[in-house]
C-alpha positions in Angstrom: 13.8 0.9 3.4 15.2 2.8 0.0 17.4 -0.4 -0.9 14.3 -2.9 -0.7 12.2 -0.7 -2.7 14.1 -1.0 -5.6 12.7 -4.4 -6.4 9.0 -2.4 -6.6 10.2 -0.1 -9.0 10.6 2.8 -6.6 13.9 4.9 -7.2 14.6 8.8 -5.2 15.5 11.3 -7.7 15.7 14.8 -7.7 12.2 15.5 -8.0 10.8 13.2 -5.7 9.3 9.3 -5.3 9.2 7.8 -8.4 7.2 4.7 -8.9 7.5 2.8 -12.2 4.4 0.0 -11.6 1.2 -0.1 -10.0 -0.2 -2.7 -9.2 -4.4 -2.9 -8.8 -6.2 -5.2 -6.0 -9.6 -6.2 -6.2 -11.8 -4.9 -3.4 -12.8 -8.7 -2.1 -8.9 -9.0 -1.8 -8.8 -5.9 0.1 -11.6 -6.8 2.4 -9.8 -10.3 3.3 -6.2 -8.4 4.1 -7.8 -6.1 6.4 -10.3 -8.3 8.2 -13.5 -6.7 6.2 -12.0 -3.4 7.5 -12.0 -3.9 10.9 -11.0 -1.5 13.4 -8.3 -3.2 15.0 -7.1 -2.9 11.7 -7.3 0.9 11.4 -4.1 3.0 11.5 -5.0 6.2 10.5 -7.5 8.6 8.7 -5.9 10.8 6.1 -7.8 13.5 3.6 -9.4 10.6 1.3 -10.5 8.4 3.9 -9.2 5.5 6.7 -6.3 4.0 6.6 -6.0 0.2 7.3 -2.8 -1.8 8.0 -3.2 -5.1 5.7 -0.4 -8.2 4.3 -1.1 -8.0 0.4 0.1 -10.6 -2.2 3.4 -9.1 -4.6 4.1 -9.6 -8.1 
């Protein structure tokens, strides 16, 4: 939801999304989170690729 987001440095403005942090995984952590890619974790393809569903560590 909008109100959680605001603790990731999201906000909704006028022109859009705005995110004020990134945050960079590496692609071992990646590979743990979504199984090494499985397919039962697979939600989706999009233009740049699959899409996996995955619990990743916060800052």
């Amino acid at each position: 939801s909008l109100n959680r987001s605001d603790e990731f440095g999201v906000s909704l403005g006028p022109s859009g999304i705005t995110v004020d942090k990134s945050v960079e995984f590496t692609y071992e952590e990646l590979a743990e989170a979504t199984n090494d890619f499985s397919m039962a974790n697979k939600i989706g393809q999009g233009g740049f690729g699959a899409v996996y569903y995955a619990e990743l560590r916060g800052e």
